[in-house]
C-alpha positions in Angstrom: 201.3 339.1 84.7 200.5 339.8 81.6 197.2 338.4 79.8 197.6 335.7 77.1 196.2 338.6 74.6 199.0 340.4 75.7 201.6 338.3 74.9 200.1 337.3 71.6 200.4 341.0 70.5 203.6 341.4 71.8 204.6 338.3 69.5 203.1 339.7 66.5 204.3 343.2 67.2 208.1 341.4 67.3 207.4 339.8 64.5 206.0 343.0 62.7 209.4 344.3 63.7 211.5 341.9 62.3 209.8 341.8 59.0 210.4 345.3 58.9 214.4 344.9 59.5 214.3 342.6 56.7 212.6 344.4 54.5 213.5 348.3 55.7 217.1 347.9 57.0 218.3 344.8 54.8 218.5 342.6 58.0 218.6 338.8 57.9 215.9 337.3 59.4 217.9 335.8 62.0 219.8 339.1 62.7 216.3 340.9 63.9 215.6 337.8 66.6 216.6 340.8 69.0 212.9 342.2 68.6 211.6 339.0 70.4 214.0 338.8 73.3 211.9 339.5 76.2 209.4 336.9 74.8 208.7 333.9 76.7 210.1 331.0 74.2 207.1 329.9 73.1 205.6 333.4 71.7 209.7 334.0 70.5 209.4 330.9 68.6 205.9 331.8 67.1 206.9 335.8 66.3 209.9 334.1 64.2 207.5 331.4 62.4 204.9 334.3 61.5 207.4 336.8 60.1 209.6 333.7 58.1 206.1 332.7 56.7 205.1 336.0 56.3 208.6 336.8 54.2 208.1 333.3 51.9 204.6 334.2 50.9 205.7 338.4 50.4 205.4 337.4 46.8 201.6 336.4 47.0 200.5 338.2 49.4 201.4 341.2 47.6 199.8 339.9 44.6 196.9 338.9 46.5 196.6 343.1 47.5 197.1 344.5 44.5 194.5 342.9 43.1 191.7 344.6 45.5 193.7 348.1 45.4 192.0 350.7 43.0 195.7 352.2 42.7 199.3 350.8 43.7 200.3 352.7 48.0 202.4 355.0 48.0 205.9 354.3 48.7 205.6 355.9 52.2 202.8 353.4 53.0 205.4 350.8 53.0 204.6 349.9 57.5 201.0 350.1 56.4 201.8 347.3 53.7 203.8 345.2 55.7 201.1 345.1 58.6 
């Protein structure tokens, strides 16, 4: 069995996945629910609220970066950014 640590990573790691199909591949959010399928339902349902609140606030949280950065990432930092 798998510690509760565990399973919290593996729900942030599916959701860390899906916000990359979105934002990588073009994916709906709802399409990339496959990264979470061998989640219990309760760590599914909280990987899909993290990476839907995680792509409504993109905008700020962006903002919210660039602001401390001493120069813009590079476009191949673009995992790094999402993280």
């Amino acid at each position: 069995m798998k510690s509760p640590r565990a399973k919290n990573t593996s729900a942030r790691a599916a959701a860390l996945d899906m916000i990359e199909a979105v934002l990588a591949r073009g994916r709906f959010l709802d399409e990339s629910l496959d990264a979470s399928a061998g989640l219990e339902p309760r760590d599914r349902a909280f990987a899909h609220a993290l990476a839907a609140t995680v792509l409504r606030r993109l905008g700020q949280i962006d903002a919210m970066i660039a602001t401390r950065l001493a120069r813009p990432l590079q476009r191949r930092a673009q995992v790094t950014q999402n993280v």
